[in-house]
N, C-alpha and C positions, 0 to 999 in steps of 0.2 A: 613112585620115583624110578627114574630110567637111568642107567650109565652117562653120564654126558649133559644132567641135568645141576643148575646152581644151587647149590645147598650151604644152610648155617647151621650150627650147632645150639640146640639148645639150652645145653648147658652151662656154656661160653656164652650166652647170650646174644648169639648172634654176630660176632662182632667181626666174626672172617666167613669171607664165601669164599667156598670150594666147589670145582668142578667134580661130581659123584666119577668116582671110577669103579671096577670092582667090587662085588661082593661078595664075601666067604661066610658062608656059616654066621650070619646078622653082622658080621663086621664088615663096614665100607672104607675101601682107599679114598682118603681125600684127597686134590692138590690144590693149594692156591690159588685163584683166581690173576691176582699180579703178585704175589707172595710167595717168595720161593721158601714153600713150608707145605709139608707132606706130611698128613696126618692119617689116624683110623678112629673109625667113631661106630658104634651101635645104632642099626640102622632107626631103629627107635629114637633115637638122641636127633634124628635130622629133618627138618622141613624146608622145605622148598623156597628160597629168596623171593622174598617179596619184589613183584616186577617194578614196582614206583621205587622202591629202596635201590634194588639191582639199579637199576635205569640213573639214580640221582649219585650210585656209588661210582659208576663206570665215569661216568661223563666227571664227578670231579677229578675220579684219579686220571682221564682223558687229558682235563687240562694240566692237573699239575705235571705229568710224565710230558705234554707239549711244552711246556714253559721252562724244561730241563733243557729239552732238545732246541727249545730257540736260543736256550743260553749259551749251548754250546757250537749252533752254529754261526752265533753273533762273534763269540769268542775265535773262530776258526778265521770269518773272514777280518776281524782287527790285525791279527799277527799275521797274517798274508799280507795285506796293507800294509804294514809295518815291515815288514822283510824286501818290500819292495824296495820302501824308503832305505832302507840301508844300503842297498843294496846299487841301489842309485838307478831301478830298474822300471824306469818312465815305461819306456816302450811296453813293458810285460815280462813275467818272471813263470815260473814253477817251480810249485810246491813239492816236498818230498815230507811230508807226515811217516810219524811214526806205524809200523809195521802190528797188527796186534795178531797173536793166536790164541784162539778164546778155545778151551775146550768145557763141557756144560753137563752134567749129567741129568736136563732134561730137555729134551727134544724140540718142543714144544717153546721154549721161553729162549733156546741157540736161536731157532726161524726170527723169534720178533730181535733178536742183535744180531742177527745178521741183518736182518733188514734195515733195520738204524744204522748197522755202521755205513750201510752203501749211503743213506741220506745223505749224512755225514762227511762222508768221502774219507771214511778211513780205510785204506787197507787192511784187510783182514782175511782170516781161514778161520773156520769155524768146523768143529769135531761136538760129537754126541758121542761122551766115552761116559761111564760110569763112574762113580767117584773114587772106587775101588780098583781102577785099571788105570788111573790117570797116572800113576809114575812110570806107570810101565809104556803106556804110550808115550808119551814125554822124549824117553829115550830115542824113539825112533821118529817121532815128530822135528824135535827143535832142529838136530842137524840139516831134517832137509825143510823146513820153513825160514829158520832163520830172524826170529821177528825182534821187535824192539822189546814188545808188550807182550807178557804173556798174560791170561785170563783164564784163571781156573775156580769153577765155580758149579752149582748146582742144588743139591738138599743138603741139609743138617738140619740138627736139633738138640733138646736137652733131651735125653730119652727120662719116659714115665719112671720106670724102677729106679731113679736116679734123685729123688726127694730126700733132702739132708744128708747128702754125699759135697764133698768136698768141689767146688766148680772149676776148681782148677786141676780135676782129675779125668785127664782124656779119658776114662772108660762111662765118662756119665756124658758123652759124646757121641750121635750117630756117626757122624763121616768126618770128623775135627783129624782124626789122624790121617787119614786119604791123604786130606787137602796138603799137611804136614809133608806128609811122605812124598807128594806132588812138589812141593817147593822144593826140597830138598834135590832134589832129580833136577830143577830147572837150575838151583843155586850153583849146582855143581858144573854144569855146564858153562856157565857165565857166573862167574864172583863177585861183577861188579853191578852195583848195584844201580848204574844212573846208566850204564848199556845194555842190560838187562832188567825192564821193570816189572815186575811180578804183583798182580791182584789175586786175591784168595781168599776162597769160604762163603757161606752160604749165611740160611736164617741160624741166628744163635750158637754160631760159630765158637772156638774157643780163640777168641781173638792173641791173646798174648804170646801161644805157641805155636799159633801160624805166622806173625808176626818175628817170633824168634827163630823160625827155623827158614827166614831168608827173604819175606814179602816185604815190598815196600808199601803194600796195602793192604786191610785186609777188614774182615765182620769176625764176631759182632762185641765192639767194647762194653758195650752194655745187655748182650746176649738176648738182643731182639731181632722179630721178622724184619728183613731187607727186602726193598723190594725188587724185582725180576731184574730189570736196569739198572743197577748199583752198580754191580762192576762194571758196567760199560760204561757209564756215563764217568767215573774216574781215568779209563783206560782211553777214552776218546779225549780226553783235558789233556792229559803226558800225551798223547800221538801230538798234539797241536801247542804244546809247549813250547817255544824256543828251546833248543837246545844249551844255548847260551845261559839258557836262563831257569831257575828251581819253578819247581809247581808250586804254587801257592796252597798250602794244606787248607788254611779255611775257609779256603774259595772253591776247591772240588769235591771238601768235605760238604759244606753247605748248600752243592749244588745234585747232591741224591736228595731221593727222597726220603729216606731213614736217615738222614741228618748223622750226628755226632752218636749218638746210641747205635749207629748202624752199622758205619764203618770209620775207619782211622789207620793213619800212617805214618810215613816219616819223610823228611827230607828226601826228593828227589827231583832231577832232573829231566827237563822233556825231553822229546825227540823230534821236535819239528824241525826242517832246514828249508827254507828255498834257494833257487837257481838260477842264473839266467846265460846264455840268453834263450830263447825259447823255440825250437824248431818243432817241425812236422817229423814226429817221430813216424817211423815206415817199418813194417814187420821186414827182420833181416835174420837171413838162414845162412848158415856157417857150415862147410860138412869140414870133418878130421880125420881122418885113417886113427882105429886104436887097436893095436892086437890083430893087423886085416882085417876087422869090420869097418864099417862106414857107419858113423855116428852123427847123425843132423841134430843139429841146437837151434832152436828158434828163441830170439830173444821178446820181452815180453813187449808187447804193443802198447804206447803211451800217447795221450793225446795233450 
């Protein structure tokens, strides 16, 4: 076996494939395949994915992860439709979706939501920060992003030495407090909780203290693997919400794919608006004297 090759556990039966990372001294880094869950195993414990299994596993989680994303961009273009109709905007309107900043402590699974949210057409910024640095970026992130959404997310787990310990004690937690301490940075910045929406946490999250320290979303209530696009596919439902109008909890809860054991929240409010009327937006440059310098501002290009 090579770094970079699909591997199952055989004493887990199989039942998650990991890309092989790493190996130290017979121990191998695992990661998920679509499961945001980072494991280590003895390289003995591991064989190679069976390529008809691999092949029958890809293709179903292909469909279910597409029939996410149709649902949400069915959902996208109704409430554009609908906004128009209020709006009394026959001729043609634009949209203004909620704002998301995702930041991800793995590299790898930021690329595939970044790439979804462009599908999408949600605006977004996307950082590979660690889960351990994530309040501390936070600070210097939000003031200059600005966004509706924020999206903090990445690994956790229950750690091994952590059998017959209490579950609701953050230290039987790989990165449950990060995510915490992430929130709390975000919460502080914006208090309210329907102009700032906060998703947070990872596989097997401690759901109730990410929850209490300021998310309107968050894994894992049932302290199970979520899978890679959990939080995006919540975070792209609130960008396309009406604003007017609450997010339907068991309508974006049932539309991940870790269901109700996966993740869970509370009452909030979307961020979607449209506009009209609708022009040819034109890149436009502003200069200002500040201090005797000359400061050009280019405004952002909208179509």
């Amino acid at each position: 076996m090579r770094q970079g090759d699909l591997v199952v556990r055989n004493s887990y039966g199989g039942d998650v494939m990991f890309t092989l990372g790493p190996v130290v001294q017979g121990q191998a880094l695992l990661k998920g395949l679509e499961l945001r869950l980072l494991a280590d195993a003895p390289l003995h414990d591991l064989r190679l994915a069976d390529p008809e299994a691999l092949q029958a596993a890809l293709a179903d989680e292909n469909r279910r992860a597409r029939r996410s994303i149709r649902q949400l961009d069915r959902f996208r273009r109704e409430n554009g439709e609908q906004g128009m109709r209020r709006t009394g905007g026959e001729t043609g309107y634009f949209e203004v979706p909620g704002k998301v900043l995702h930041l991800d402590g793995d590299p790898g699974y930021l690329r595939k939501s970044m790439a979804l949210y462009k599908e999408l057409r949600v605006p977004a910024e996307g950082y590979f920060v660690t889960e351990s640095s994530m309040a501390t970026a936070l600070a210097t992130l939000l003031p200059r992003t600005t966004p509706d959404i924020v999206v903090l997310t990445g690994h956790d787990s229950i750690l091994k030495n952590s059998k017959g310990r209490d579950m609701q004690n953050l230290a039987s937690y790989k990165n449950s407090r990060h995510f915490m301490d992430a929130v709390r940075v975000a919460r502080g910045f914006d208090r309210n909780k329907d102009s700032l929406v906060i998703v947070a946490g990872a596989c097997q999250s401690h759901f109730e203290a990410i929850l209490s320290s300021g998310a309107n979303f968050a894994s894992s209530p049932g302290r199970v693997l979520i899978h890679a696009l959990d939080p995006l596919v919540i975070a792209a439902k609130v960008a396309y919400t009406p604003s007017r109008s609450q997010v339907k909890i068991t309508d974006v809860l049932s539309g991940t794919l870790s269901g109700l054991e996966g993740m869970g929240g509370i009452e909030t409010r979307g961020c979607y608006r449209v506009g009209m009327p609708v022009v040819e937006w034109k890149e436009l440059s502003e200069t200002t004297e500040t201090a005797g310098e000359r400061v050009s501002k280019t405004a952002d290009k909208r179509k």
